[in-house]
N, C-alpha and C positions, 0 to 999 in steps of 0.2 A: 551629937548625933553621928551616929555611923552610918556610912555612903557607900552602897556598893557597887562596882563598875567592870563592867565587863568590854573591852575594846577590841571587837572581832574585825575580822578583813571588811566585811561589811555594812554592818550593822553595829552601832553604838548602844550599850546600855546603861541606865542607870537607874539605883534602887534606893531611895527615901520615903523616910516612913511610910515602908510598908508600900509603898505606890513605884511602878515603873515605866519609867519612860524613855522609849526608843526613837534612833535616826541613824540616818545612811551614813557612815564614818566616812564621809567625806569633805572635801574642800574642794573650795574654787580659788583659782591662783592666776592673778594676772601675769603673764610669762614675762612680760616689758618688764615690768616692775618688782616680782615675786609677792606685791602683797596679794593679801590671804584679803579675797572681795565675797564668802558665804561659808557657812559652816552648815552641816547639818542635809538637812531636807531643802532648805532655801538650794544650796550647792547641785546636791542631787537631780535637781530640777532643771539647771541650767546645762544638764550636761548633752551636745548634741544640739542645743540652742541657741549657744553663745555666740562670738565672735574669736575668729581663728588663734587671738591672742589671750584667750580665756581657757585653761587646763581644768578640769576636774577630777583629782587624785584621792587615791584610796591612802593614805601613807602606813598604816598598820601594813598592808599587803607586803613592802617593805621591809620591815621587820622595826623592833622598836628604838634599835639605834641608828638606824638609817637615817632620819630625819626627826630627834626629838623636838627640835621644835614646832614641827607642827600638831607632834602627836601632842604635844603640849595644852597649841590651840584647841583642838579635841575635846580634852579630858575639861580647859576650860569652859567650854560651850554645854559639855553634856553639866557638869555640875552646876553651873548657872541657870539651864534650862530645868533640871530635876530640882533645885534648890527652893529658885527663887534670890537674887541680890541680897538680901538680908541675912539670911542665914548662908549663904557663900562667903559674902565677909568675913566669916565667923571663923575661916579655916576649917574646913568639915574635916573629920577623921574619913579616912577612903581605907575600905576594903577592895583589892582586884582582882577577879578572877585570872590568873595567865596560862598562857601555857604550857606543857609538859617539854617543849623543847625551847625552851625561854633561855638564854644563857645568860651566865651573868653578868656580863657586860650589855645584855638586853636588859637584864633587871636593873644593874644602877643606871641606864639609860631611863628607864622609867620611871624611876625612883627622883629622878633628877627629873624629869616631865612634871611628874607629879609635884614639886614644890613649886614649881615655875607657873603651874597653873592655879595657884592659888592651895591649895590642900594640907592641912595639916599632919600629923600624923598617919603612914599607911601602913599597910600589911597587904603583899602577896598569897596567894592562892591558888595550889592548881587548878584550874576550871574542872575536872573531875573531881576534885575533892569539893569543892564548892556545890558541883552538880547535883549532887549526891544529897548532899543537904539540903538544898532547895527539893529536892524531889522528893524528901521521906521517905527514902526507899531501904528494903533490907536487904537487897541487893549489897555484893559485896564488889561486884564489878560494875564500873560506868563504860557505855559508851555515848562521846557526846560530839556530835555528827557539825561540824559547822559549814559557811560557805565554802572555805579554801584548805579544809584542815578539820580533820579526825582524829581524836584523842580516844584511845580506850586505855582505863587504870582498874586493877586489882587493891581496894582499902580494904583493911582491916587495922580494927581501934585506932582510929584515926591516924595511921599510916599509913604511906604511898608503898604497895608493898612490889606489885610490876605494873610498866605502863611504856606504852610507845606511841608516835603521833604517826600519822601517813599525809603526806602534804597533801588529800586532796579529801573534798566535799561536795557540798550539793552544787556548786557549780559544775564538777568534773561531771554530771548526768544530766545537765545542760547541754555541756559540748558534746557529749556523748548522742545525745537525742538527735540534735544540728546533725551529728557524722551521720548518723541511721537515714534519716530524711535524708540526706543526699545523693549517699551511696544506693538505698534501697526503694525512694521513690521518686529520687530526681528532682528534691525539689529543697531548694535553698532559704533559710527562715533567718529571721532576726533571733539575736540573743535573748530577747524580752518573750520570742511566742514560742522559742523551746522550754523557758520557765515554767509559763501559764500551762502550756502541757505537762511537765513532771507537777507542777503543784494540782491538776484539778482531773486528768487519767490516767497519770502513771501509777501502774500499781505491780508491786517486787514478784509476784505470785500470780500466776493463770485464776482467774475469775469466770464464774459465773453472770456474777452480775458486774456484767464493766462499762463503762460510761464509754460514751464518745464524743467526740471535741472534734469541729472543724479546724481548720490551720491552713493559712492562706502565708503565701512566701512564692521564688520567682522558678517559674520551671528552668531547670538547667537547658532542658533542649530547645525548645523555644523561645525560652529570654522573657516568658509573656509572665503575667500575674498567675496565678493558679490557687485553689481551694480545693481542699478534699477533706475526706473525712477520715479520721482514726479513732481504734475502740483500745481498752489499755488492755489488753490480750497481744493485738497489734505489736503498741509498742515496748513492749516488755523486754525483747531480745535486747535492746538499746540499752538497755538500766544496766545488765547484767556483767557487764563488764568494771565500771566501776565499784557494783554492788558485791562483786567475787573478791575485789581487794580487801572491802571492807572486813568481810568474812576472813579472810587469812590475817588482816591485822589482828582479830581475835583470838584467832586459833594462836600465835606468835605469842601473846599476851598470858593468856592462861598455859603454855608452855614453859614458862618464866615463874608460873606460877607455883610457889611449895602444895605438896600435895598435901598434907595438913589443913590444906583448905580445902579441898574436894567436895565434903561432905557441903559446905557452905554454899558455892557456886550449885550444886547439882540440888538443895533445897530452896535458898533464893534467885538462883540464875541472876541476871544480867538485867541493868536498864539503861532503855535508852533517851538521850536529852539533845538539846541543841534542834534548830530549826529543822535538821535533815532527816531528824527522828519521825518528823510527820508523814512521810513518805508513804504511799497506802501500802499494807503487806511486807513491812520492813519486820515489824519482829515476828514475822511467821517464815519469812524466807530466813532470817538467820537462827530460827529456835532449829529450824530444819540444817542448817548449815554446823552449827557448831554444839547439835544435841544437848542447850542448855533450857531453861522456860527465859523465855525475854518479856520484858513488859516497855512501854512506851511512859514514862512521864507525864504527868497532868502539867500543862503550859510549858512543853520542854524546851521552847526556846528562851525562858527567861529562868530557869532554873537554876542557872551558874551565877548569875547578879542578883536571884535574893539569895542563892545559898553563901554568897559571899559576904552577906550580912549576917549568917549563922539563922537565918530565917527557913521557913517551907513553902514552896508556891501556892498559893489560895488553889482549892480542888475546886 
């Protein structure tokens, strides 16, 4: 059986038969000790909860030689968990999606995670070229938007033909939201209630119809609790900054790009994958931005871990 795995700064994936199962690519680390006390969601959970001698670390965030051994633990917990014991034993063949700016002494760092966690046989993957194939697209260009990290590549016949990463993602419209709320209404929020805002009113584009979301955090001038309301018109200015880089990593991209493909890009434009693809108004602010058609992927955050199975995401 072929396994496919994708190990993003946040988010863990993994694709067996045809089924995928996700969790927070984290750990809990007792700092006395350095052993590794939860993997996964259990980890996740503890963080903010525990006891002051208890860490809960992202180690991908680090990069993948930073710390192979725990990215090790990782990759052992997601194949155990997507496996099953039985068929783990077995040594699974692992497909991974990686990065475009992966080096290679990150790849044999991985390379070497991977046997230490139990796995057979692997193969590397750009996560854009992986993308791509999980998405079914004829799209010749990906872009695929993660937490900490934006990849856009230019394929053709299954070539990496141009491609560059920009180190930031849907986090970076997190803090971004946090600095807006601050500066502009004075009011200071957790990292968790500027998410629930970009995931459920932020939208890339002025709307008609725009939702509003209360958001409660500490007034800066008076220290006190506070609650107010915003519509995602409102918060729009907030997005735009990060959302303008993402647009020039494109623009950079398809610059790189040989003009022999023209014709290609300007009849299948561009799609987008990875969890940050969800963003409301994202492929309409960039069809506008870099005058190509953009389309959004069917489940684009798991697009890169079955296409690394040479699979397509169930529509």
């Amino acid at each position: 059986m072929l396994v496919g795995l994708d190990l993003g700064t946040t988010q863990m994936s993994v694709c067996a038969a045809s089924r995928v199962f996700r969790e927070p690519a984290a750990l809990a680390i007792d700092n006395r000790t350095r052993r590794v006390l939860a993997v996964g969601q259990a980890a996740y959970h503890m963080q903010g909860r525990s006891g002051g001698h208890i860490e809960v670390v992202h180690p991908v965030r680090d990069g993948m030689a930073a710390v192979p051994h725990l990215i090790a633990v990782l990759i052992r917990h997601a194949l155990q968990h997507g496996l099953g014991w039985r068929r783990f034993l077995a040594r699974p063949r692992v497909s991974v999606a990686t990065p475009l700016s992966l080096s290679p002494i990150e790849q044999e760092a991985l390379q070497e995670a991977l046997i230490t966690a139990g796995a057979g046989r692997s193969q590397l993957i750009p996560t854009p070229m992986a993308a791509r194939t999980g998405a079914a697209s004829d799209s010749i260009m990906v872009v695929d938007l993660g937490a900490t990290r934006t990849q856009a590549a230019v394929l053709h016949q299954g070539e990496l033909i141009a491609g560059e990463t920009l180190e930031s993602g849907g986090r970076a419209l997190d803090v971004s939201i946090s600095r807006w709320l601050r500066s502009e209404r004075g009011l200071e929020v957790a990292p968790k209630q500027a998410e629930t805002l970009k995931r459920y009113i932020a939208c890339a584009v002025a709307t008609d119809a725009t939702s509003k979301s209360p958001v409660t955090g500490r007034e800066l001038r008076s220290g006190l609790p506070l609650t107010m309301s915003l519509d995602s018109n409102e918060l729009r200015p907030a997005l735009m900054g990060p959302l303008s880089e993402v647009a020039s990593l494109v623009h950079r991209v398809l610059a790189k790009t040989p003009p022999e493909l023209a014709t290609d890009l300007l009849d299948h434009g561009l799609v987008l994958t990875g969890g940050g693809a969800r963003l409301r108004g994202l492929a309409q602010y960039l069809q506008t931005a870099v005058h190509l058609p953009v389309a959004v992927a069917h489940h684009p955050e798991v697009c890169a871990v079955v296409g690394s199975t040479g699979k397509e995401a169930v529509r």
